[in-house]
C-alpha positions in Angstrom: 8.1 -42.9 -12.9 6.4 -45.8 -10.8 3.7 -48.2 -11.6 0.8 -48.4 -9.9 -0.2 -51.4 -8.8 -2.1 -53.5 -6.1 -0.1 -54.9 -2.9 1.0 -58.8 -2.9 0.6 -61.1 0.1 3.9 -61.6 1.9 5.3 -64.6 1.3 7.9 -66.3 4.1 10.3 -69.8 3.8 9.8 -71.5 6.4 12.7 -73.2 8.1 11.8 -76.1 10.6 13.4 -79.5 11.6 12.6 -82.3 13.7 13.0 -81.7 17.4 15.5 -84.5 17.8 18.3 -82.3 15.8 20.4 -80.1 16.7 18.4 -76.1 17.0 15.6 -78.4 18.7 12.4 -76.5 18.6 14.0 -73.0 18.1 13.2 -73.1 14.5 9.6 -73.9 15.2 9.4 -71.0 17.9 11.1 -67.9 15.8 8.1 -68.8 13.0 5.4 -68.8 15.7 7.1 -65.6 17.1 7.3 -64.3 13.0 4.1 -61.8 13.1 4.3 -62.4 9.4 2.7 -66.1 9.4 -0.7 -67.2 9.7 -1.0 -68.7 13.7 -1.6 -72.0 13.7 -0.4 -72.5 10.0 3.4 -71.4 10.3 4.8 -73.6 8.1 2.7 -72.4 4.7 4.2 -69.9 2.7 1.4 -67.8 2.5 1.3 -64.8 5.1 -1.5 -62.2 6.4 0.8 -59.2 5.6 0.9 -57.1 2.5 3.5 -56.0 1.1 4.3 -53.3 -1.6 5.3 -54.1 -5.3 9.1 -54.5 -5.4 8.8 -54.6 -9.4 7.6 -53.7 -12.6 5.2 -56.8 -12.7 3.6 -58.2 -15.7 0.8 -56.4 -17.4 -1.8 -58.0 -19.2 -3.8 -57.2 -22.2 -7.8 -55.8 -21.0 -6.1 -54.5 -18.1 -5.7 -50.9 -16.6 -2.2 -49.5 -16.7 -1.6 -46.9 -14.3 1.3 -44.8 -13.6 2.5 -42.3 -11.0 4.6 -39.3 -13.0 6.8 -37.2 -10.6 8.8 -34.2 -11.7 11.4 -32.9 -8.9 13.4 -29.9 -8.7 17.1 -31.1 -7.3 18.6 -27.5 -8.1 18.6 -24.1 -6.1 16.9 -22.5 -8.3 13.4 -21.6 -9.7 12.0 -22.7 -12.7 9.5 -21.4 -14.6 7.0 -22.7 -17.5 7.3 -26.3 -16.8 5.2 -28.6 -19.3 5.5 -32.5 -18.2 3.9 -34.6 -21.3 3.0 -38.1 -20.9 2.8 -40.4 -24.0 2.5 -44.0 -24.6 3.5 -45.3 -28.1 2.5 -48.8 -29.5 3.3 -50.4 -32.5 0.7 -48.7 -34.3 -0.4 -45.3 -32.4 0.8 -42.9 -30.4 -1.4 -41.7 -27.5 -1.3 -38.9 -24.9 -2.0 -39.7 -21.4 -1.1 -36.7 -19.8 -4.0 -35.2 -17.3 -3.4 -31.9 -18.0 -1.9 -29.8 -21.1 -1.1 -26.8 -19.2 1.9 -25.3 -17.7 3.0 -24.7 -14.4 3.9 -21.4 -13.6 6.7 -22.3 -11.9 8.6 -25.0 -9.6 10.9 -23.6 -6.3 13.8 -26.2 -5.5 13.0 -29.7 -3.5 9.4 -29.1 -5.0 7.9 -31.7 -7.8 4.8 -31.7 -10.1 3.0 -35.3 -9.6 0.6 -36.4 -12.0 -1.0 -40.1 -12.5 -2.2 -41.5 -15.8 -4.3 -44.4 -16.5 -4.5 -46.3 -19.7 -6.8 -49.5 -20.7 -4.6 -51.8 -22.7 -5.8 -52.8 -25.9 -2.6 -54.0 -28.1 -0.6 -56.8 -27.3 3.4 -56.3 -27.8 5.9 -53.3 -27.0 4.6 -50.1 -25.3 7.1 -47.8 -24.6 6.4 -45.2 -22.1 7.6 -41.1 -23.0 8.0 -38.8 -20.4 8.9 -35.2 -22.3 9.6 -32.1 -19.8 10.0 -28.4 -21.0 11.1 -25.8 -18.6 12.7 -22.1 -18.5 15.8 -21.5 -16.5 16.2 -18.0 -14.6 18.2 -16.9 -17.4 15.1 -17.3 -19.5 16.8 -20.5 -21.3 14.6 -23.2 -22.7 15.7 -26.8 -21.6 13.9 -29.8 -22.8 14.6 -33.7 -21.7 12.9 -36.9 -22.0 13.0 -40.0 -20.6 11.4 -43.5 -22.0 10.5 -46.9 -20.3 9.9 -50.1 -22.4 7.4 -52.8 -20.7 5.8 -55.5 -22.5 2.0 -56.2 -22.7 1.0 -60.1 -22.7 -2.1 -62.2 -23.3 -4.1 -63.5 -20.2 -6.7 -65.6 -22.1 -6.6 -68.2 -25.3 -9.9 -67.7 -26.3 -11.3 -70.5 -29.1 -14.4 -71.0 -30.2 -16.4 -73.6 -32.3 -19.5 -73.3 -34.3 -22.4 -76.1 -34.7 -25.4 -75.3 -36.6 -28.5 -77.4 -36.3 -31.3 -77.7 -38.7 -33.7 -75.7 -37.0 -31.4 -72.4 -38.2 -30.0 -72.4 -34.6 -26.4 -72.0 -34.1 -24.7 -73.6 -30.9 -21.1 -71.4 -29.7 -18.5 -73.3 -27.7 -16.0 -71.1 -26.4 -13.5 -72.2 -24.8 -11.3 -70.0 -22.3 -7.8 -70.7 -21.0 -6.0 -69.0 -18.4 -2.6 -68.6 -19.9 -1.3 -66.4 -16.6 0.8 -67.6 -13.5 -2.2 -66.3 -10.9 -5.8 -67.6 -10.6 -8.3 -65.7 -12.2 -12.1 -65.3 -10.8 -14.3 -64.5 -13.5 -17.2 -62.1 -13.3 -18.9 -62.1 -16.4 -18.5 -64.4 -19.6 -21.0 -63.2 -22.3 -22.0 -63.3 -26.0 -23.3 -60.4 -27.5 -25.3 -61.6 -31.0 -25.3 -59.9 -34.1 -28.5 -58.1 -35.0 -30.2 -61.1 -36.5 -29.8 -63.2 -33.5 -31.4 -64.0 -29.8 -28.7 -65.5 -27.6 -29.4 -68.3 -24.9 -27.0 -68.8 -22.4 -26.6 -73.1 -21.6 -24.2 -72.2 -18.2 -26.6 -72.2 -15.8 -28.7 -75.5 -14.5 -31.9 -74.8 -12.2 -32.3 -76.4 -8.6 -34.8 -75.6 -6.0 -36.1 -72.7 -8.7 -32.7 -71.0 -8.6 -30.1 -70.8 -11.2 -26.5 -71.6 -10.1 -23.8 -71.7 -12.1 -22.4 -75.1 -14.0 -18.7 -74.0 -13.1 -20.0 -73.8 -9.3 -20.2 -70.9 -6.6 -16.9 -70.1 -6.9 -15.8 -69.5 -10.6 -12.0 -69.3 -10.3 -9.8 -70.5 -13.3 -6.5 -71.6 -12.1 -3.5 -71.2 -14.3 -3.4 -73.3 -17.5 -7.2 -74.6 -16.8 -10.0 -74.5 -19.6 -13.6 -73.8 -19.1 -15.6 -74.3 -22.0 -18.8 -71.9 -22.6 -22.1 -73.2 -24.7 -24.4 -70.8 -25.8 -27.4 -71.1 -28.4 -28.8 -68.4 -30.9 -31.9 -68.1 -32.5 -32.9 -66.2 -35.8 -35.1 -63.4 -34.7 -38.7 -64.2 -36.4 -38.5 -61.4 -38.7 -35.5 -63.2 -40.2 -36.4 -67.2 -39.7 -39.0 -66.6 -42.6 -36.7 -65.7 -44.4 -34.8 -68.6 -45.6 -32.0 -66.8 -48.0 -31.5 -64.1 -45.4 -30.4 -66.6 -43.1 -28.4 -68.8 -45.5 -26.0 -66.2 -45.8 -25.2 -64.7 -42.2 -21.2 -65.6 -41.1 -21.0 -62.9 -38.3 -22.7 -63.8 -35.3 -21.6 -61.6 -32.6 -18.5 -61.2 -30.5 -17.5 -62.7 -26.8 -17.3 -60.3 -23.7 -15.0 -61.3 -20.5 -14.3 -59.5 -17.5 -12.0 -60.8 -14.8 -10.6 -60.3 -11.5 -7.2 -61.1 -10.2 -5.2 -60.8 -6.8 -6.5 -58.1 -4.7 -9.3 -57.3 -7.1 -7.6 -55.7 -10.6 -10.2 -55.8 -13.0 -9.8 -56.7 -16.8 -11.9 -56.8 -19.9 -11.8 -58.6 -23.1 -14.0 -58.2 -26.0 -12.8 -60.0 -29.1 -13.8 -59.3 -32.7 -16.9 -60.1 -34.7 -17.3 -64.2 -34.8 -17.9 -65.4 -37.9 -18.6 -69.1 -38.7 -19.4 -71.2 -42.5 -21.9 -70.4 -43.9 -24.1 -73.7 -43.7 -25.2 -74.7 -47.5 -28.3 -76.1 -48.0 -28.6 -76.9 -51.7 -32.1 -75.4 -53.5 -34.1 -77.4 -51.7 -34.2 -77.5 -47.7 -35.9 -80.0 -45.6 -36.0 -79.4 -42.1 -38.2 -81.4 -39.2 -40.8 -79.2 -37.3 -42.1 -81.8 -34.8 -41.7 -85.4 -34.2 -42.0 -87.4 -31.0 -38.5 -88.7 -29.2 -40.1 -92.0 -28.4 -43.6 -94.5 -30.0 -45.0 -97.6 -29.9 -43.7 -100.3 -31.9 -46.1 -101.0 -35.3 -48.5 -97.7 -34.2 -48.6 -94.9 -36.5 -47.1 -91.3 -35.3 -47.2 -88.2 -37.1 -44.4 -86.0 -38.0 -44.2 -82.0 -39.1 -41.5 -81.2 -42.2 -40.6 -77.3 -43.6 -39.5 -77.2 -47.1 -37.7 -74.4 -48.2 -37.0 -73.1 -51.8 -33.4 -71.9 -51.2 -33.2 -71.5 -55.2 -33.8 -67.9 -57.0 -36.3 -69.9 -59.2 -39.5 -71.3 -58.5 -40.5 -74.7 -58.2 -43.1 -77.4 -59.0 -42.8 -80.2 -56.4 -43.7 -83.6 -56.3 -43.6 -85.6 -53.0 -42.4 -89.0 -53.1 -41.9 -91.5 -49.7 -40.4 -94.6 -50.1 -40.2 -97.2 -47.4 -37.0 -98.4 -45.5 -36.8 -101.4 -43.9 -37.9 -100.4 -40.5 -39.7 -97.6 -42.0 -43.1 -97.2 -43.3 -44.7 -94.2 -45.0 -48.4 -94.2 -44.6 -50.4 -92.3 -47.5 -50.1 -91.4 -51.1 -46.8 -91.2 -52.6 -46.3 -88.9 -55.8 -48.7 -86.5 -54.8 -48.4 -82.8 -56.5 -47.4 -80.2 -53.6 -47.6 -77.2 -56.3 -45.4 -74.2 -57.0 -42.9 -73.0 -54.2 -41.8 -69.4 -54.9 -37.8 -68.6 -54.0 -37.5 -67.9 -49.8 -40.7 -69.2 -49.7 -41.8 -72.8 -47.6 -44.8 -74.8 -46.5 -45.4 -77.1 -43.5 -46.0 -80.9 -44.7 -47.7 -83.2 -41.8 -46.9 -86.6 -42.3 -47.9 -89.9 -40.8 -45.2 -93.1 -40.7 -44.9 -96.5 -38.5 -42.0 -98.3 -37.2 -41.9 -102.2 -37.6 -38.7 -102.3 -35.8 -37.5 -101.7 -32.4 -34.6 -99.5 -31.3 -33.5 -96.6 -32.6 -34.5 -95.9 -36.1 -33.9 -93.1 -38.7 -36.5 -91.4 -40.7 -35.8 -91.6 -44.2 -36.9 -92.2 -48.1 -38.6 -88.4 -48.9 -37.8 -87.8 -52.3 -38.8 -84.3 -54.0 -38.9 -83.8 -57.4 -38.9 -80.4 -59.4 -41.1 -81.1 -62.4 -39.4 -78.4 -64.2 -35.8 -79.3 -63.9 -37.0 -83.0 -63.8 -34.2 -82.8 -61.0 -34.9 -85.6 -57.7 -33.4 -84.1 -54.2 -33.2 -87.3 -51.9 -33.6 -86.6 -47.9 -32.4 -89.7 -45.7 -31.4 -89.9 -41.6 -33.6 -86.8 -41.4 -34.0 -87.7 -37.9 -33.6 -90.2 -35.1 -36.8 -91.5 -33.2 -36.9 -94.6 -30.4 -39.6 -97.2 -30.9 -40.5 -99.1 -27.8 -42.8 -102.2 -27.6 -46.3 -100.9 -26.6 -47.2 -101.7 -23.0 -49.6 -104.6 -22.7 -52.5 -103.8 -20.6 -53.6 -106.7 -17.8 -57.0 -107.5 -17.3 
């Protein structure tokens, strides 16, 4: 049994020394006679040559294992009925890689039965490699052997992720991906694949000259032990934003797909299990900010859009109190009835407020009161807006 596996790049040491010692130049001629080095570069380590695996080699979880089975005949006589069965047992299954099931008729002496077999790996740990043959002997005996090889399967990637949800029911993934191998890595494709309830916007890509390039550059190699962190945004499809319990409860959110390249091109794949994140909790009541401007003019009214949600399974009477802050000031009627607000059910409430105060300022002092719990929710720092002195127009 022999693994298959891509050709290295030769690697020489070279051996120089200054031209006032002893060997002279000689050492600096036999490396730029060496057909092994790069001309002009002699003294790297790194050579144009391939040369052929001279081991085992480590093996990496997402990757393709492949393996080239050989069965030889070292008697002088024939055999007949000769079953080769390949098998690869993990610690928790036992799988049959063998290309064919049937028998060979039978095998003359110096000839072999070759077979390869290729298996995606999926389990981190111990696989252990059977190789069962059956054959009949002239005399019509049945003789049975096999033969077993151990290798380990490690992990390439440390894949963590962090959740951040925002008010607006969007949900912001970081992922970040280390390369926990001894080789660079280039990496084709890093992906999010939502749950059903979700739209997924990747934030990897920036946009210059009307093209989008990649944040991590044109060439997207992770060296060993480096971390690139991911950022992507999901969305509630519109048949579940309205639907403000639905959304309340949804954990999973989808799962991460990676596929990368290594050496001479071996390809590996990586999909991890369903993401999940806290649920957020919003109390019975949710306020949530539709619009509202980034920056306005010092002491000049601006108007803002809020969404209030009955997150309860009871419904509600509202009242609608706004009380001032120090930089602050609500305009319009405070106490004012809003009426009954079924559960999962919201309305849009526009609102008009000044600044008397410069800077960065937070919005806050809504108050909203259930007339039939006589039960007062308080909202404060609901948002951030800048207020800038108004520009002063010359005559």
């Amino acid at each position: 049994v022999m693994r298959l596996t891509k050709p290295t790049l030769f690697t020489n040491i070279p051996v120089t020394c200054e031209e006032r010692d002893l060997p002279g130049n000689l050492f600096n001629q036999l490396m730029k006679d060496d057909p092994s080095t790069v001309k002009g570069a002699e003294t790297l380590m790194l050579g144009e040559m391939l040369t052929l695996p001279q081991n085992f080699g480590n093996i990496f979880l997402g990757e393709t294992f492949s393996s080239y089975i050989s069965v030889h005949n070292d008697s002088n006589q024939v055999v007949k009925d000769i079953l080769v069965k390949a098998d690869l047992q993990t610690s928790s299954q036992r799988l049959n890689l063998s290309a064919s099931s049937a028998a060979v008729a039978e095998l003359k002496p110096d000839c072999c039965i070759d077979d390869v077999i290729h298996h995606e790996v999926k389990e981190i740990g111990t696989h252990i490699l059977v190789c069962a043959v059956s054959y009949t002997t002239q005399t019509g005996e049945k003789m049975y052997f096999r033969k077993f090889f151990k290798f380990q399967v490690l992990k390439p990637l440390d894949v963590k992720t962090k959740f951040y949800n925002a008010e607006t029911d969007e949900v912001f993934l970081e992922a970040q991906i280390q390369n926990i191998t001894t080789s660079p890595m280039f990496m084709e494709k890093v992906s999010l694949e939502p749950s059903m309830m979700y739209n997924v916007a990747e934030l990897n890509t920036v946009d210059t000259a009307g093209e989008s390039e990649s944040t991590f550059g044109a060439r997207t190699y992770l060296q060993p032990m480096d971390t690139r962190q991911y950022l992507y945004c999901l969305k509630p499809k519109q048949e579940f934003a309205e639907k403000a319990g639905v959304i309340k409860g949804v954990t999973v959110i989808g799962k991460l797909d990676i596929v990368w390249k290594t050496n001479l091109g071996e390809r590996g794949r990586l999909q991890t299990s369903q993401l999940q994140r806290m649920a957020p909790g919003y109390g019975d009541v949710r306020l949530s900010l539709e619009t509202i401007p980034d920056t306005v003019n010092l002491e000049e009214p601006f108007d803002i859009t809020c969404k209030i949600t009955n997150c309860s399974e009871r419904t509600m009477d509202l009242v609608l109190e706004m009380c001032n802050t120090n930089s602050i000031h609500w305009c319009g009627v405070s106490g004012r009835q809003l009426g009954k607000l079924h559960p999962s059910s919201s309305l849009h409430l526009a609102l008009t407020l000044l600044s008397s105060v410069q800077g960065l300022q937070s919005v806050s002092g809504l108050r909203l009161t259930d007339t039939f719990l006589k039960r007062t929710y308080e909202y404060d720092d609901i948002a951030q807006v800048c207020v800038v002195s108004s520009e002063v127009k010359q005559s």
